[in-house]
Residue frames relative to the residue before (quaternion, step in Angstrom):
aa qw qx qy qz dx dy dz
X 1.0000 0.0000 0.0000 0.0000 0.00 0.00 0.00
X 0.3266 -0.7457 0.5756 -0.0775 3.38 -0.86 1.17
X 0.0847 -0.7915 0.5845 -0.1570 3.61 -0.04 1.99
X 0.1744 -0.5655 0.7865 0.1768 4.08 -1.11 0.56
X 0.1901 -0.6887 0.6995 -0.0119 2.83 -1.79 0.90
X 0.0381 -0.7789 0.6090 0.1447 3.49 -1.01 0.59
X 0.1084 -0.8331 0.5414 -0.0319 3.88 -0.99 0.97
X 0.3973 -0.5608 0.6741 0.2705 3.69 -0.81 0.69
X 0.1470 0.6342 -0.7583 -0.0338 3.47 -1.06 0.69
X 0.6873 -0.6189 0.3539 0.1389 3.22 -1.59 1.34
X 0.7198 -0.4005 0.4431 0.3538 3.70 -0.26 -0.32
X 0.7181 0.2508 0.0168 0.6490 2.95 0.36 -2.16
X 0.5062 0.5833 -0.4712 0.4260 3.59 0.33 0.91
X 0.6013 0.4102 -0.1886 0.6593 3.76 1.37 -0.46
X 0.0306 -0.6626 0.7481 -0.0194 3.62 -1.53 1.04
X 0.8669 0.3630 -0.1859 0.2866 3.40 -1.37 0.56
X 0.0310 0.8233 -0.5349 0.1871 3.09 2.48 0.62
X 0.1508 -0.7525 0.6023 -0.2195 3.27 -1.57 1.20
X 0.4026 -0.6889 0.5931 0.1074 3.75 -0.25 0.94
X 0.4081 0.6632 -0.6119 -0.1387 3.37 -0.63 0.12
X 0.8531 0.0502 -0.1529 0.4963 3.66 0.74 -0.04
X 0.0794 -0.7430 0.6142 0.2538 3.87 -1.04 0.19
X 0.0776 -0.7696 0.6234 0.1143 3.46 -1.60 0.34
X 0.7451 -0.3114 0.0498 0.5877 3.17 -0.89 -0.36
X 0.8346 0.3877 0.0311 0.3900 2.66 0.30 -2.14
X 0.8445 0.1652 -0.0673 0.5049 3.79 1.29 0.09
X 0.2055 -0.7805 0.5494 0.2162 3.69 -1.09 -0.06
X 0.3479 -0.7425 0.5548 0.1409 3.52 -1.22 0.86
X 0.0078 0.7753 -0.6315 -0.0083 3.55 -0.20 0.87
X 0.3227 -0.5860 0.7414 0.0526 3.88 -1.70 0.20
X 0.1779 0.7652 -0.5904 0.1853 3.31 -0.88 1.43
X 0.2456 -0.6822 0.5579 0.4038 3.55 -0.96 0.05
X 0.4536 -0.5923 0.6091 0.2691 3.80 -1.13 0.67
X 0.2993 -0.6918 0.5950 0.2790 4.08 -0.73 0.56
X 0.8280 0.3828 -0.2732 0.3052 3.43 0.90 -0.42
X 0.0590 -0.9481 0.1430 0.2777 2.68 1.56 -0.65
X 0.6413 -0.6619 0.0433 0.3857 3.60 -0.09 -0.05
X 0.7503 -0.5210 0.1863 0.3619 3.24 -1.13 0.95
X 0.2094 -0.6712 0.6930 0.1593 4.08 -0.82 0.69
X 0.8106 -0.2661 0.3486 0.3879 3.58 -0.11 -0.90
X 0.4976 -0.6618 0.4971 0.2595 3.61 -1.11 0.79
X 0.2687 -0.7196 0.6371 0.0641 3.69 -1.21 1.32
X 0.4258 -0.6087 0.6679 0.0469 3.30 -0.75 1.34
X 0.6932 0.4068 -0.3939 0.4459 3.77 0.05 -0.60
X 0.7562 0.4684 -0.0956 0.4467 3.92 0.71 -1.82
X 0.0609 -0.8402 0.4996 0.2020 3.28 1.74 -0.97
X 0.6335 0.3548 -0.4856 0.4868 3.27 0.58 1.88
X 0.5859 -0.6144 0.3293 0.4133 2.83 -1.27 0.06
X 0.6180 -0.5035 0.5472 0.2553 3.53 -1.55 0.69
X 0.2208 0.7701 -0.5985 -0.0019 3.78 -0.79 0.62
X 0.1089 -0.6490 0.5991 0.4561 3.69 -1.64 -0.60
X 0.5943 -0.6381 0.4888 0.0271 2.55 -1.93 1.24
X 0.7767 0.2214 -0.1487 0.5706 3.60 0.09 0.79
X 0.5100 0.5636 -0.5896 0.2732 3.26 0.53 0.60
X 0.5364 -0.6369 0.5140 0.2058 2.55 -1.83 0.88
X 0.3822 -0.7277 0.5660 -0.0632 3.81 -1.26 1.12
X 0.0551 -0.7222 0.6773 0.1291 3.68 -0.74 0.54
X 0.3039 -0.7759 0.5528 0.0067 3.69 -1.28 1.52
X 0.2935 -0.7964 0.5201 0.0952 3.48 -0.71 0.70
X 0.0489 -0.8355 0.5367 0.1074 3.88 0.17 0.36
X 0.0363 -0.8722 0.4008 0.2779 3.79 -0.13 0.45
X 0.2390 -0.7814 0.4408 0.3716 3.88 -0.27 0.10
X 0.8906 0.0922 -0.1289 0.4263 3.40 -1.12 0.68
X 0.1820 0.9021 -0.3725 0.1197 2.88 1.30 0.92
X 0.5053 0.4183 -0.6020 0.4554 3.92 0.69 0.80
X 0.8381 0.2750 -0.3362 0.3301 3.82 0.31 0.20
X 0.2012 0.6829 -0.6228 0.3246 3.25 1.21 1.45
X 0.2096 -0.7998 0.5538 0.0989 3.08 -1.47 0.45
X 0.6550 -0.6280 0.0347 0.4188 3.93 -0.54 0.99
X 0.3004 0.7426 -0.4715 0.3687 3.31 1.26 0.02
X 0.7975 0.2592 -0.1029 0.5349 3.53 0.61 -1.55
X 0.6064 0.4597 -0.5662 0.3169 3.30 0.50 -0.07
X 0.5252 0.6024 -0.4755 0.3675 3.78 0.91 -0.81
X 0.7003 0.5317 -0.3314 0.3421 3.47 0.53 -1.11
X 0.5272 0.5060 -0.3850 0.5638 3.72 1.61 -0.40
């Protein structure tokens, strides 16, 4: 069985924030996630399995209460 998960990951969870592009209406940043993301729950460890270092692409939007749905699809 096959579960999506959705998680708040902190800030200070990401190392190696990167720039890689600005535009108008956003920024594109590269990072490595310390926790990284979830594979699957261990019954033995009773947690979750993750990799650790993976690397992540961030989106940063600007002025983001007057975006409109055009751009949000594109997020």
């Amino acid at each position: 069985m096959n579960y999506e998960i959705l998680e708040w990951i902190p800030y200070n969870r990401f190392k190696n924030i990167e720039c890689l592009n600005k535009g108008r209406f956003s920024t594109i940043y590269k990072a490595i996630w310390l926790d990284g993301h979830i594979i699957k729950w261990s019954d033995d460890e009773r947690k979750w399995d993750r990799y650790v270092d993976y690397t992540v692409t961030l989106k940063s939007l600007k002025d983001s209460s007057n975006l409109n749905e055009e751009i949000l699809n594109k997020v």
